[in-house]
C-alpha positions, 0 to 999 in steps of 0.5 A: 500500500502506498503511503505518500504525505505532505512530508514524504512529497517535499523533502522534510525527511530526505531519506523518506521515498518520494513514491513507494514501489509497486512489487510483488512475488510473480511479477513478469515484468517490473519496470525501473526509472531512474527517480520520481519526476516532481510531479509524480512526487507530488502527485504521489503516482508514477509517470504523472508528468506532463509530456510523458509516455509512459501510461499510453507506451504500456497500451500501445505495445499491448502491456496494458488493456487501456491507457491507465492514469498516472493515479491508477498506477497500482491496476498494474498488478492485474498486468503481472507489472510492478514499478520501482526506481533506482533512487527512491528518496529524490524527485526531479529531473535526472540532472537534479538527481544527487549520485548519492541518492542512486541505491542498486545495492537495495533495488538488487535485494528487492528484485532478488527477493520478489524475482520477476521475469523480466527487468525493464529500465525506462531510459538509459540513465536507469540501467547505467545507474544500476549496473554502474557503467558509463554506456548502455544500448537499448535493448536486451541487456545480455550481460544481466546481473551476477546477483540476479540470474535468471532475470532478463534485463532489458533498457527502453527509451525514456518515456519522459517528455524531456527525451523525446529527441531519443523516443522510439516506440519500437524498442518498447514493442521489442519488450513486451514480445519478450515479457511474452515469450517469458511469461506463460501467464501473461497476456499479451494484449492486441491493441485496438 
């Protein structure tokens, strides 16, 4: 259950999550960003900013049934999808995230300990944080981690508005086709 206060939205205690994360055992696939947008913070839900993709991206490539709001973001567990961050006591825009406030040490023990099929970093900034390397293509991550096997690592494009210049909606199709292949259970919804 998500629990987001006027303290936790705006800094007071700078170790509080800006948003807390949406897994569980069984997912097939969790989807990793790099940090909380302001106004997802402030919203208290995922990809609330404006101009982003991200919401219409899950139903375009057949993730989702429909076009979710940012504040339904929790009807994602229906889908077999979880949501997560590599900082989780920030907000802003990626150049506004502190180095300090990237923890992969945590998103590992949480990812090892709920064990989804398929990872998935929206943007290249995301995986590059957590695998701590300084160049990451799109697509299928075939290095994976040496904590986490069995786990398929994938980087998609960034669906925030201010990344559009690098949008290609095709690496997103690329993933949900392997979230498929992975998942016996998943449904892989036809969009309309």
């Amino acid at each position: 259950m998500v629990v987001c206060s006027f303290v936790d939205r705006f800094s007071v205690f700078e170790n509080m999550p800006k948003l807390d994360d949406l897994l569980q055992d069984g997912l097939s696939l969790v989807i990793c960003g790099t940090a909380a947008s302001k106004e997802s913070a402030e919203r208290c839900a995922y990809y609330a900013g404006r101009g982003n993709k991200f919401w219409a991206t899950l139903y375009d490539v057949g993730l989702t049934k429909e076009v979710l709001m940012p504040e339904q973001y929790r009807q994602l567990f229906r889908y077999g999808i979880g949501l997560t961050d590599v900082a989780k006591t920030h907000a802003g825009m990626d150049r506004e995230i502190p180095k300090h406030a990237y923890n992969p040490e945590a998103l590992v023990i949480k990812l090892g300990e709920i064990k989804p099929k398929v990872v998935c970093f929206n943007g290249k900034k995301a995986a590059k944080r957590f695998f701590r390397i300084r160049s990451v293509k799109l697509g299928k991550y075939d290095s994976g981690h040496p904590a986490l096997p069995g786990i398929t690592f994938f980087v998609a494009p960034s669906t925030s508005g201010a990344a559009c210049r690098s949008w290609n909606l095709s690496k997103w199709s690329e993933l949900a086709t392997i979230v498929k292949e992975r998942s016996s259970d998943f449904v892989c919804v036809d969009p309309e």
